[in-house]
TIBA-682132 format. One line per 10 residues: number of its first residue (from 1); their letters; for each residue x, y, z of C-alpha. Coordinates in steps of 0.05 Angstrom, whole numbers, plus 5000, padded with zeros to 4 digits. Layout:
% residues N
NUM	a	X Y Z | ...
END
This chain:
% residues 508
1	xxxxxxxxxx	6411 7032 8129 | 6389 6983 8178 | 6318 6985 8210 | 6324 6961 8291 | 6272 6958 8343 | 6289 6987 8416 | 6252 6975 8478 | 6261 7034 8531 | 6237 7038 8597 | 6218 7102 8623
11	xxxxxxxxxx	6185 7136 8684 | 6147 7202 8696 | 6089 7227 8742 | 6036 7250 8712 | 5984 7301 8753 | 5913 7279 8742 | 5862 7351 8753 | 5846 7325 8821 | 5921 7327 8848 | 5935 7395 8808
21	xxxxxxxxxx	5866 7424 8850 | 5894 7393 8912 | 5959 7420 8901 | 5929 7491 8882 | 5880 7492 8945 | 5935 7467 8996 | 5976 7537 8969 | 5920 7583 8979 | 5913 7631 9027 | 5850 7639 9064
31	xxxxxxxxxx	5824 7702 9024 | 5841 7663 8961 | 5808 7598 8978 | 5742 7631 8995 | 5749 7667 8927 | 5757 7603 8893 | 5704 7574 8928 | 5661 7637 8899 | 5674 7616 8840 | 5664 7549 8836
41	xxxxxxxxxx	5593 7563 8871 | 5585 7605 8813 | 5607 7557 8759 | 5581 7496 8785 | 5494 7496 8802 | 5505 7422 8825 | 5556 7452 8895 | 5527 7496 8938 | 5536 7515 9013 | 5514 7485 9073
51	xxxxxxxxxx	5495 7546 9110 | 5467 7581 9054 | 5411 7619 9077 | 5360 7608 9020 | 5362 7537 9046 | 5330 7560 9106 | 5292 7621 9075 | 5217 7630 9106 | 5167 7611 9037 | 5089 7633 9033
61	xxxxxxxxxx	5053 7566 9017 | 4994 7566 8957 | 4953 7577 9012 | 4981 7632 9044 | 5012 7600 9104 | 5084 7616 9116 | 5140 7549 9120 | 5204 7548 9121 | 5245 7527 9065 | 5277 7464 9100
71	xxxxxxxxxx	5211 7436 9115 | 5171 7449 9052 | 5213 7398 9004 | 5238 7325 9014 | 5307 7352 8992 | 5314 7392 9060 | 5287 7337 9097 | 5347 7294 9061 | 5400 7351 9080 | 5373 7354 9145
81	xxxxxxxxxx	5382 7277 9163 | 5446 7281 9134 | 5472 7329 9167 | 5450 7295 9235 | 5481 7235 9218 | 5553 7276 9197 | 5548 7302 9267 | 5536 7232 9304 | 5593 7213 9280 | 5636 7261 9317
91	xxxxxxxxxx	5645 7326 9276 | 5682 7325 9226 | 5727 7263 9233 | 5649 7230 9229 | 5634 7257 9152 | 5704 7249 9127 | 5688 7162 9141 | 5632 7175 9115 | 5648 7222 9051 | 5704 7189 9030
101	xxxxxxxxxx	5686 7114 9030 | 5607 7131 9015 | 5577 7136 8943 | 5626 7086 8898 | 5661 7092 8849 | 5615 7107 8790 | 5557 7150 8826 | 5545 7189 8884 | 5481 7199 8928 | 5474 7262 8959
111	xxxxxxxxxx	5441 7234 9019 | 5498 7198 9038 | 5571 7228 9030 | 5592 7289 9020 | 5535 7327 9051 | 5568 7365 9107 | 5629 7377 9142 | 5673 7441 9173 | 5653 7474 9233 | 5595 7458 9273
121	xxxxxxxxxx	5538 7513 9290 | 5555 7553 9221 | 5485 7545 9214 | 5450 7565 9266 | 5493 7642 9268 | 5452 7699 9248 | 5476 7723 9181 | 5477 7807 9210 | 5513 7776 9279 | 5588 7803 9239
131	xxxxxxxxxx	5645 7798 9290 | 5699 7857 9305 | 5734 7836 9259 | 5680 7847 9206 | 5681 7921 9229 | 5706 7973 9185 | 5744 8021 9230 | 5725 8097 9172 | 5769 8149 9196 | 5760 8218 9151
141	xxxxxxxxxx	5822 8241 9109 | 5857 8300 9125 | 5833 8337 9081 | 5763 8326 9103 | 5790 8339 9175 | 5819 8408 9154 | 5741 8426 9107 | 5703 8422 9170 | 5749 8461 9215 | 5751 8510 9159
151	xxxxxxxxxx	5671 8515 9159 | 5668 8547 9224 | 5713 8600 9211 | 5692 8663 9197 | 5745 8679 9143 | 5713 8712 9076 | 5700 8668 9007 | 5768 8692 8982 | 5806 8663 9049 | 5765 8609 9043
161	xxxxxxxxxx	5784 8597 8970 | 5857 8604 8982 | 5851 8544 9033 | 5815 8507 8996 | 5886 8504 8946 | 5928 8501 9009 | 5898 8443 9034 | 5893 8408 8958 | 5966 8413 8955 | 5985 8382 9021
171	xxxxxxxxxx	6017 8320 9014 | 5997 8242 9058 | 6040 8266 9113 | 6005 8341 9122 | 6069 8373 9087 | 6054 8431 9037 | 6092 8398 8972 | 6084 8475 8931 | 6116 8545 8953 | 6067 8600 8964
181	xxxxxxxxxx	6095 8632 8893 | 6070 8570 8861 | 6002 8573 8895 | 6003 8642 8876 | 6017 8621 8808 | 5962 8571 8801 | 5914 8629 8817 | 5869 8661 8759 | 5899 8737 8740 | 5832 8767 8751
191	xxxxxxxxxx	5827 8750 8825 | 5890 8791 8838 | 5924 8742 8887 | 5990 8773 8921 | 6037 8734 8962 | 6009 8771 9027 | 5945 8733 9015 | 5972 8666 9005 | 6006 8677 9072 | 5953 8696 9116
201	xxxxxxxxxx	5912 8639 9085 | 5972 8591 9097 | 5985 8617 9172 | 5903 8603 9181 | 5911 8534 9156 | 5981 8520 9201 | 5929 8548 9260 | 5880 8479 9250 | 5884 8413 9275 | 5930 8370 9280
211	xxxxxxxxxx	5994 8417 9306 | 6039 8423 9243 | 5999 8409 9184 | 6014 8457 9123 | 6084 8458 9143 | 6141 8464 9090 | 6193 8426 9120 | 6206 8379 9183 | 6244 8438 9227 | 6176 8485 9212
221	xxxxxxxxxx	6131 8426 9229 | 6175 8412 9303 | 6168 8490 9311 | 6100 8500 9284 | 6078 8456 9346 | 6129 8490 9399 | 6099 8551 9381 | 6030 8519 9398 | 6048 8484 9462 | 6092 8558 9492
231	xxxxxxxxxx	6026 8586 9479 | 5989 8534 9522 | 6038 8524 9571 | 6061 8558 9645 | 6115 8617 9633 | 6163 8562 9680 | 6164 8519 9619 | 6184 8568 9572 | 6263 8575 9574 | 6260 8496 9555
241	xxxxxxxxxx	6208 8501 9503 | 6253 8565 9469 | 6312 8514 9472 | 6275 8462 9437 | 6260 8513 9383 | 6329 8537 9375 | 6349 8470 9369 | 6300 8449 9305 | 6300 8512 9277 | 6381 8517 9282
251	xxxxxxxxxx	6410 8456 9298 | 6365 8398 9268 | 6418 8353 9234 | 6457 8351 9296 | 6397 8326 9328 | 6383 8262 9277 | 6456 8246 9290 | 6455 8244 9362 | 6514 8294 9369 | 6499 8312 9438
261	xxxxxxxxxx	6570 8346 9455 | 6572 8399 9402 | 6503 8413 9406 | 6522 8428 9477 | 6581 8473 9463 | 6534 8512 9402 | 6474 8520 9455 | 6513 8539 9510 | 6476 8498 9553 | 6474 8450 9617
271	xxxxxxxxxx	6461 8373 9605 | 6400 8382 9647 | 6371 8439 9594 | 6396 8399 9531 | 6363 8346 9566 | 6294 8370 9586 | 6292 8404 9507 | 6313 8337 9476 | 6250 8304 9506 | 6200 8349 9490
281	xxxxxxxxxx	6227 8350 9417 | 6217 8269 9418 | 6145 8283 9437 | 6126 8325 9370 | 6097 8290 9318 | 6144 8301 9248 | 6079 8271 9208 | 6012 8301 9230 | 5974 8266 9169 | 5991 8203 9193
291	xxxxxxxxxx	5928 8169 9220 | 5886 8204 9175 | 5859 8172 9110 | 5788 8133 9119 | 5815 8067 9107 | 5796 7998 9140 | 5846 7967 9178 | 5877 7899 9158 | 5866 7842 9201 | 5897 7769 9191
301	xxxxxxxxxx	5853 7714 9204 | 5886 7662 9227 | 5879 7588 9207 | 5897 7549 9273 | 5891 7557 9349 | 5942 7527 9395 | 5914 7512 9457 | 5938 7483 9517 | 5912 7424 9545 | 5929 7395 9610
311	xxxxxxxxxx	6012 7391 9600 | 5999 7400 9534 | 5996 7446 9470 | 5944 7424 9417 | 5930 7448 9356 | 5856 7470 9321 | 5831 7495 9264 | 5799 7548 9258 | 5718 7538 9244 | 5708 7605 9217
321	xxxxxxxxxx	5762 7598 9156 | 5727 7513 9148 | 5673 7528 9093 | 5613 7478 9101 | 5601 7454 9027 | 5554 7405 9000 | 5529 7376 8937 | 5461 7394 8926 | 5411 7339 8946 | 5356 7345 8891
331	xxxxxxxxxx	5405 7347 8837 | 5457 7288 8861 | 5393 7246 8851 | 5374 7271 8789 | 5438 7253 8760 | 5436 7179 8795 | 5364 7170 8759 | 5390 7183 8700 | 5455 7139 8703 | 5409 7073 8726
341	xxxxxxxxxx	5370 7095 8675 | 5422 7092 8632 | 5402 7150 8584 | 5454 7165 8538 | 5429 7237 8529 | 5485 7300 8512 | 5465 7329 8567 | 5478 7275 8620 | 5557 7270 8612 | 5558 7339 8629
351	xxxxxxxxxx	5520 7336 8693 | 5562 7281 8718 | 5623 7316 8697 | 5602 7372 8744 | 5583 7321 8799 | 5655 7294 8793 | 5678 7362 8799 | 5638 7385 8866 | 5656 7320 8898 | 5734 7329 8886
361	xxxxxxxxxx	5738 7403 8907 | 5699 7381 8977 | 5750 7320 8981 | 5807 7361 8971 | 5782 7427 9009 | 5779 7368 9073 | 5846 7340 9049 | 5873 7415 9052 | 5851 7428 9120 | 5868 7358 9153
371	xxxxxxxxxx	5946 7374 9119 | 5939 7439 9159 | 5920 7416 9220 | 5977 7358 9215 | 6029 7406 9203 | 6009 7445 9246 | 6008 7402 9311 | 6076 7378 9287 | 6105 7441 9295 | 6066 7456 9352
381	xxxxxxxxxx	6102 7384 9385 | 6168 7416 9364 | 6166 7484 9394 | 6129 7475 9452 | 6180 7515 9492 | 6149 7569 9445 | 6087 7569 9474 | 6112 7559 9540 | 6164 7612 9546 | 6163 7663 9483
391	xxxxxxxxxx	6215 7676 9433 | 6273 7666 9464 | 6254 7586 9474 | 6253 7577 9401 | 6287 7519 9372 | 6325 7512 9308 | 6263 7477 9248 | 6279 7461 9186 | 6225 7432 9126 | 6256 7372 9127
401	xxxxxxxxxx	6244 7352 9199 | 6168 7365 9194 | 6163 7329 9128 | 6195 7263 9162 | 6149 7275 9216 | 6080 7279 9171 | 6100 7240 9120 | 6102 7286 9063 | 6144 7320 9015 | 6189 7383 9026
411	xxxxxxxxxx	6150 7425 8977 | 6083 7401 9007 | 6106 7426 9077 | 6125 7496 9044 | 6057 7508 9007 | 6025 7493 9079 | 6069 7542 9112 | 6055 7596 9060 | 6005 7636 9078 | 5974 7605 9143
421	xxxxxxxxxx	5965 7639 9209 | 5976 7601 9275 | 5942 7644 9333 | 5985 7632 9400 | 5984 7655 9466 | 6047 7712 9441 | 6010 7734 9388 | 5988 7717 9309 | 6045 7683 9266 | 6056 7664 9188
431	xxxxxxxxxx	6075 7589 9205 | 6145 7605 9170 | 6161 7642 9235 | 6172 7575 9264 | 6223 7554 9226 | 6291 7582 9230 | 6366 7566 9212 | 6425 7534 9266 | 6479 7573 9303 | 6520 7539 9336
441	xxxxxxxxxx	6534 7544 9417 | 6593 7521 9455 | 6560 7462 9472 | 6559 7432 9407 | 6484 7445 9398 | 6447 7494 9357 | 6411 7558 9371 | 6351 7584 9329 | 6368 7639 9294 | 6288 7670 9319
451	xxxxxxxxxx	6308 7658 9394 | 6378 7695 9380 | 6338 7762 9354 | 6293 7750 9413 | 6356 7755 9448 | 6393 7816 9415 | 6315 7846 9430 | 6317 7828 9494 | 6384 7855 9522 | 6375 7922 9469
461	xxxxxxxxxx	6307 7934 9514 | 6354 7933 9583 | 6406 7971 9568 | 6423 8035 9588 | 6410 8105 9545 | 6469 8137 9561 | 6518 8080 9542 | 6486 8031 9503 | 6511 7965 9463 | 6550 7961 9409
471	xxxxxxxxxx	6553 7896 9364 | 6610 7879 9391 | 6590 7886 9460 | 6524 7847 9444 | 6572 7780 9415 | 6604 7783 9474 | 6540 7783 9517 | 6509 7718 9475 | 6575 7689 9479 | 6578 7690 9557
481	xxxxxxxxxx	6501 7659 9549 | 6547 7592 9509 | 6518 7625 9440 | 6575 7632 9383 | 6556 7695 9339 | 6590 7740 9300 | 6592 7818 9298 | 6571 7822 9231 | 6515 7778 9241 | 6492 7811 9303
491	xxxxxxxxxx	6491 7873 9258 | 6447 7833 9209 | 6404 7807 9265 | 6393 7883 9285 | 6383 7909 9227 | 6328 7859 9217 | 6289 7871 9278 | 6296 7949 9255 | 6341 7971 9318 | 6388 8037 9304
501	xxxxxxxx	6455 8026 9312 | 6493 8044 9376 | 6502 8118 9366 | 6429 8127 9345 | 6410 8102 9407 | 6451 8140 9452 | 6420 8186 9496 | 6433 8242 9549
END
């Protein structure tokens, strides 16, 4: 056996913990960033925010006078001049120079990098001024909406009781999910509960607000608020409202499935009549719990603004989502003392370990928003025809052509479209709405597959009730417009935009 030497030349990439941070911050949504900026507030004493308002906090002096916190300490004074300076400099374009190239290699000064940057005037707002969109819109549940109608009745402590079970056993969507034998059943022997009595308390609970709540099934719930609006309505009105009843008590299926021509020939009945009942029937409301429930609505924030300036649409970020972070002045030069000193204590390597750390996660929180913002004008350049003209001016994007554009990887552009809002004058979009696939035209160019749904949208909204478009029809109608499409994947592009086929949208 033979011993041999062999030389082999290799190459990998190895992530240093900055890069893996930048990598994880530029993937983060805006709720998650601000959570992992919680916890690196939490983690690290030496990072701390800019508009923090113990910073500011009014302090009673030894001898009883009152100063505020920035002017009581050589630390705020420090803050303060930096942050003056980070704003000379134009914004935040001014502290990135200034943060990336200041402090060396070895140290950092607080008083010089690092101190400041994101969105201007943080500072100054009132921490109780909380926008709309801070506002928590409480709606009561249901079944608190059924309690206090039932308070005001004057229905005995059994009736009341009986309710009280009814209204436990309704379901999200104000359906009564148990029979009355069952609610009978549930009942203790010795308060003699008969079927009778879970009746009358079930016909007082079908009497409250909203029209149809406590019913057992869809038809009931249609007739349930029929019955209320015959009651409440001229004696004109009623032959239509009577139809209308017939028809969900009767005739329901037929209904869902459009069949207009036997319904006709079972009712006996005029188009005009069948007509006049199908609309009021579309009226009624087949859930009455929905919108009910004391929850907060859900708002998306979103990252940029596109803007229009002169012949042109410009991107911004966002200053509220731009947290204003900063390494904490007194103990930046704490830790520089003690490394001139050169103090070789335990203690010290850890301090300047978390000084490393703060210093990174600001770097690469500005790194994550300036990626943002470059991605986001590129796109912005692309599909200015978007902004300009809606939908249907969208043009075919793919990764790659944004990554040539910026300069970055395929994988980077992704993580920056995850997740990230772009506000535009059409509404709030993911920025993955702005990229879609090619169909081809008759031209020999390419269609985006978002401005062909636009499309499909579009001509579905003009069309008429009583014949509407089939697939087919719609091919033929993008076809004519030099677009190339399938039936099948007009069906697909329908189906996505959560349009009912042809003979669900037929009408009288």
């Amino acid at each position: 056996m033979k011993t041999s030497l062999q030389f082999r030349l290799s190459q990998h990439l190895a992530l240093t913990p900055q890069l893996q941070q930048s990598i994880r911050l530029l993937q983060l949504s805006t709720l998650e960033l601000n959570q992992e900026i919680e916890q690196a507030l939490v983690e690290n004493p030496l990072l701390e925010r800019e508009d923090d308002p113990l910073s500011t906090a009014m302090r009673v002096a030894s001898d009883g006078a009152i100063v505020s916190g920035s002017g009581s300490t050589s630390a705020g004074d420090s803050a303060d001049g930096a942050r003056a300076t980070a704003e000379g400099d134009g914004g935040p374009e001014g502290a990135q120079a200034g943060t990336l190239d200041g402090g060396g290699a070895d140290g950092f000064d607080g008083s010089e990098g690092y101190n400041d940057w994101g969105s201007p005037g943080r500072a100054d707002r009132d921490d109780d001024d909380t926008g709309p969109l801070n506002w928590a819109s409480v709606t009561p549940t249901l079944a608190e909406h059924l309690r206090s109608q039932l308070s005001v009745t004057q229905a005995s402590a059994r009736d009341r009781a009986l309710v009280e079970m009814l209204i436990e056993a309704l379901d999200e969507q104000g359906y009564l999910t148990s029979s009355v034998d069952e609610v009978c059943a549930m009942c203790p022997a010795e308060a003699q509960v008969e079927t009778d009595d879970v009746q009358a308390a079930l016909a007082l609970l079908q009497s409250f607000d909203p029209p149809g709540v406590g019913a057992r099934s869809p038809a009931e719930c249609l007739r349930l608020q029929l019955d209320l609006m015959r009651r409440a309505a001229a004696a004109a009105d009623w032959p239509a409202i009577d139809l209308a009843r017939r028809i969900v008590s009767e005739h329901l299926p037929l209904l869902a499935a459009r069949d207009f021509i036997k319904l006709r020939k079972l009712l006996d009945t005029t188009d005009d009549d069948l007509r006049a009942a199908h609309q009021l029937i579309r009226g009624l409301n087949p859930h009455p719990g929905v919108g009910f429930g004391g929850s907060s609505a859900d708002y998306v924030v979103p990252d940029i603004f596109v803007r229009r300036k002169g012949t042109r649409w410009v991107a911004q970020l966002n200053p509220d989502v731009m947290p204003r972070l900063r390494v904490n002045p007194a103990y930046a030069a704490a830790v520089k003392a003690e490394r001139k000193a050169d103090r070789s204590k335990e203690g010290q390597a850890t301090w300047s370990t978390r000084l490393q750390e703060a210093r990174w996660l600001i770097r690469n929180m500005q790194q994550r928003f300036d990626t943002i913002l470059r991605v986001s004008q590129a796109i912005v350049d692309r599909q200015s025809n978007f902004f300009s003209h809606g939908a249907v001016a969208m043009r075919p994007l793919v990764l790659r052509e944004i990554a040539d554009t910026v300069g970055l990887h395929e994988s980077t552009i992704s993580r920056v479209t995850s997740n990230k809002y772009m506000a535009t004058p059409f509404g709030v979009f993911e920025l993955k709405y702005f990229f879609g696939s090619h169909v081809a035209t008759e031209t020999g160019g390419a269609a985006s597959s978002t401005a062909i749904r636009a499309l499909i949208k579009q001509l579905i909204g003009a069309e008429d009730p009583k014949n509407p478009l089939s697939d087919s029809r719609l091919a033929e109608l993008l076809g004519e417009q030099g677009i190339v499409v399938a039936r099948r994947t007009v069906a697909k592009y329908r189906e996505a935009l959560k349009i009912a086929p042809v003979a669900m949208r037929k009408s009288l």
